[in-house]
C-alpha positions as CSV (number, residue, x, y, z in Angstrom):
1,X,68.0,-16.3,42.4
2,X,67.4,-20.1,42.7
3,X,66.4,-21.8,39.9
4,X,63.0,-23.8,41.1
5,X,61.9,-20.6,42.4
6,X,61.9,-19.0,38.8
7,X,60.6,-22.0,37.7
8,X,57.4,-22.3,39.5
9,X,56.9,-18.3,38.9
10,X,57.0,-18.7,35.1
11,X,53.9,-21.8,36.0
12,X,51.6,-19.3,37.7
13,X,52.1,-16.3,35.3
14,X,51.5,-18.6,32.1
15,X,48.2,-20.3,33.8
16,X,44.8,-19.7,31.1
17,X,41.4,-18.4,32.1
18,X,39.5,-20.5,34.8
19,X,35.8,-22.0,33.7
20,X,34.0,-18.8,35.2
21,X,36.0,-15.9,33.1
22,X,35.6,-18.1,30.0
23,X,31.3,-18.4,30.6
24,X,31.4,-14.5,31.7
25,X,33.3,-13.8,28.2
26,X,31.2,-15.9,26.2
27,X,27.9,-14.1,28.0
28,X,29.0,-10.9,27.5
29,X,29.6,-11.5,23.5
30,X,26.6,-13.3,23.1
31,X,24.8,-10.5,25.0
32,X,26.8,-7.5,22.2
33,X,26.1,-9.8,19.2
34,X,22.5,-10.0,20.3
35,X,21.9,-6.7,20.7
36,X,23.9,-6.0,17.4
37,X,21.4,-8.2,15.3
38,X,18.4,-6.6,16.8
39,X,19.5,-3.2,15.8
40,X,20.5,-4.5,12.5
41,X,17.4,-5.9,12.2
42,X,15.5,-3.2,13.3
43,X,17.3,-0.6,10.8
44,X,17.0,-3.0,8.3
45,X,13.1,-3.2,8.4
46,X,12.8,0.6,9.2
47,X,14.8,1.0,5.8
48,X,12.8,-1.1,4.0
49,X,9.4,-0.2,5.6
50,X,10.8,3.7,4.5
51,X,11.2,2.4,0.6
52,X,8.1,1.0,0.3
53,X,6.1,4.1,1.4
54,X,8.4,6.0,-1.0
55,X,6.9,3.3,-3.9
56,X,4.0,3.0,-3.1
57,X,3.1,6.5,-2.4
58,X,4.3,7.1,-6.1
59,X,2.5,4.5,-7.5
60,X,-0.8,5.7,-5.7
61,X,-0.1,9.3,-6.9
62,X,0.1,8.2,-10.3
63,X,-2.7,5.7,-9.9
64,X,-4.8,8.9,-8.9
65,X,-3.5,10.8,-12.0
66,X,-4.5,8.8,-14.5
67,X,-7.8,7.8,-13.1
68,X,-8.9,11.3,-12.8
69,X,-7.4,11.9,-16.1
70,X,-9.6,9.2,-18.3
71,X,-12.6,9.4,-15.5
72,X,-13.0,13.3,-16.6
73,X,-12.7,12.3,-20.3
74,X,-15.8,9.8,-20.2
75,X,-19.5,10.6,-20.6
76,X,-21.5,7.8,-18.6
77,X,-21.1,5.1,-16.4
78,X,-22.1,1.9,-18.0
79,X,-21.5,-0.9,-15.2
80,X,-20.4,-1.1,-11.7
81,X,-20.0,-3.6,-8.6
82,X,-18.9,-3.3,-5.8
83,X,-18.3,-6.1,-2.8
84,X,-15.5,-6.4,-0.1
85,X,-14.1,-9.2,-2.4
86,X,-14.1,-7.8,-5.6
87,X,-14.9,-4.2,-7.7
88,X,-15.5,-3.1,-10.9
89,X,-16.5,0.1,-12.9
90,X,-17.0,0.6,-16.5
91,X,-17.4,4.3,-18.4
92,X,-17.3,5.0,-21.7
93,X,-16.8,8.0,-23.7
94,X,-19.4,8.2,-26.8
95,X,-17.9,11.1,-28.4
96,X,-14.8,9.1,-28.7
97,X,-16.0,5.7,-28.9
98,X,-14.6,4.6,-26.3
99,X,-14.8,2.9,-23.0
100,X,-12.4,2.4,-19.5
101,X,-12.5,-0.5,-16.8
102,X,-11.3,-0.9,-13.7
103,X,-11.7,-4.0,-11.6
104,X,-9.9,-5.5,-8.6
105,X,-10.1,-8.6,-6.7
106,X,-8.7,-9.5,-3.3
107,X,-7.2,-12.5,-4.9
108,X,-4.6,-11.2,-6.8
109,X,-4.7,-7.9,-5.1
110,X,-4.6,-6.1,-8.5
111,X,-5.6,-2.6,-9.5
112,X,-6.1,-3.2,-13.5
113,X,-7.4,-1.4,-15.8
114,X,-8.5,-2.1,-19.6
115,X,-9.3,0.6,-21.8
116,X,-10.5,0.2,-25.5
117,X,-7.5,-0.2,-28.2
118,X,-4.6,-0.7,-25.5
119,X,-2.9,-3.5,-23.7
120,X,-4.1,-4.0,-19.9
121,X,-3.1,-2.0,-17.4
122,X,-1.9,-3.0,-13.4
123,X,-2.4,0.1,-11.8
124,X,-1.4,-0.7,-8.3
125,X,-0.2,-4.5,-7.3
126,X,-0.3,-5.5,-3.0
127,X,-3.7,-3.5,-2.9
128,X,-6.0,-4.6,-0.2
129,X,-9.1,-2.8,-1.0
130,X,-10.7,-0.6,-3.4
131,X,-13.6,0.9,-2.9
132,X,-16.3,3.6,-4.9
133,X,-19.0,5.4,-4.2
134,X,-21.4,6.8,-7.3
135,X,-22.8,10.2,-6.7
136,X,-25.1,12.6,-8.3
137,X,-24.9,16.0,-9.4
138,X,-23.5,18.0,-6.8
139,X,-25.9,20.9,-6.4
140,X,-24.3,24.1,-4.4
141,X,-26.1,25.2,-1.6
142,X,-25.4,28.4,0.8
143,X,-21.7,27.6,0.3
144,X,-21.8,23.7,1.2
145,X,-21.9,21.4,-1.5
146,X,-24.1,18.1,-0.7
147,X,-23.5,14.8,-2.5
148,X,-26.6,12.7,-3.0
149,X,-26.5,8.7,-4.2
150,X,-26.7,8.2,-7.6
151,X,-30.2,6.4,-6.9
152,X,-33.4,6.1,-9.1
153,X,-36.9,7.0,-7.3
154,X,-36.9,3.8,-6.3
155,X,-34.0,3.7,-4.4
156,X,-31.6,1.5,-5.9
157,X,-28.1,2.4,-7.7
158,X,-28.3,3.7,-11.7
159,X,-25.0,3.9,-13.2
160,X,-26.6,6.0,-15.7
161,X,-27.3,9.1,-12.8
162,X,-23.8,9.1,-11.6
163,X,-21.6,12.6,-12.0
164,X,-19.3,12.1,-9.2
165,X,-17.0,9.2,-8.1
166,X,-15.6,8.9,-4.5
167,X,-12.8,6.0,-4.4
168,X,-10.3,5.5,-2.1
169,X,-7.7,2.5,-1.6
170,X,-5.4,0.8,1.0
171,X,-2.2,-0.8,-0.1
172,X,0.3,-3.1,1.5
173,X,3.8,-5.2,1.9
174,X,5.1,-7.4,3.8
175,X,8.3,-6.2,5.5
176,X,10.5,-9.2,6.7
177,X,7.7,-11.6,6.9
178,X,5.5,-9.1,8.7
179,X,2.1,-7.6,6.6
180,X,2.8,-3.7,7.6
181,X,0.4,-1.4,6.1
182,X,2.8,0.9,4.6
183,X,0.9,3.0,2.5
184,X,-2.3,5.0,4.1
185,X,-5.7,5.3,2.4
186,X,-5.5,7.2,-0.5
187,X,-8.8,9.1,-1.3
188,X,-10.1,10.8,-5.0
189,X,-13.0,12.3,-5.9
190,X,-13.6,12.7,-9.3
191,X,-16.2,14.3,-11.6
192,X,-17.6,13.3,-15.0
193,X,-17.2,16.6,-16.8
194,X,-18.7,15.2,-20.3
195,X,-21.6,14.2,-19.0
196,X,-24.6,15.6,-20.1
């Protein structure tokens, strides 16, 4: 075998990769690691969107718990408002000398509650709205039950009529710098059983 022949063989077998298989390698890894971050963050946000319901959701049952729990225990409605930027309703219990508020306002997207003789209370935090109806007696008719305002004969709201609350609430978080409503309207209807 002549030498310069071996030579020039050993040059074309160690050449490197030419411009075009160098900008087809780098597309095809920036193409993968693309691909990778948007499944990572997709799973990421569908984890996190999946922990917040799971919170959420508990704190709105046990929001509902304990509302219905001190709201059955009172014997009147004593004050009440009610706008799209902030709520508030106040019962009391004579027999125990007692009274319960709720308020929330879209500022601080609080669900708080201050009862007589304890410490404040945030029921739900990242609330968006919280809203109440106040309802009469619920008198039963042929098997339907009808719910009329709790309205004097003039027509406007008295605290002092209401037997029945209606409330419902809408919670949410921001997932990855997205607002995602993770938590759907939760609903309770409640009746003063104390009330005379």
């Amino acid at each position: 075998m002549n030498c310069g022949a071996f030579i020039k063989y050993r040059k074309s077998e160690a050449s490197g990769m030419t411009l075009v298989e160098t900008l087809v390698a780098v597309g095809i890894g920036s193409l993968i690691l693309a691909a990778a971050s948007v499944m990572y963050i997709f799973i990421l946000r569908s984890f996190t969107m999946a922990g917040n319901y799971t919170d959420m959701d508990a704190r709105s049952r046990y929001t509902v718990d304990a509302m219905l729990k001190e709201i059955r225990q009172c014997t009147l409605v004593t004050d009440f408002q009610s706008t799209s930027s902030n709520s508030s309703l106040t019962l009391t219990n004579t027999m125990a000398g007692t009274s319960v508020s709720y308020s929330w306002d879209s500022d601080s997207r609080n669900l708080v509650r201050d009862k007589t003789g304890e410490p404040s209370r945030v029921y739900l935090t990242e609330c968006d709205s919280w809203i109440f109806q106040l309802y009469q007696r619920t008198p039963h008719t042929g098997g339907v039950y009808i719910f009329f305002p709790a309205t004097n004969s003039f027509g406007t709201n008295d605290a002092t009529l209401a037997k029945v609350i209606n409330m419902s609430w809408r919670c949410s978080r921001k997932v990855i710098g997205r607002k995602l409503n993770t938590e759907n309207v939760q609903t309770a209807q409640v009746v003063i059983r104390n009330k005379q």
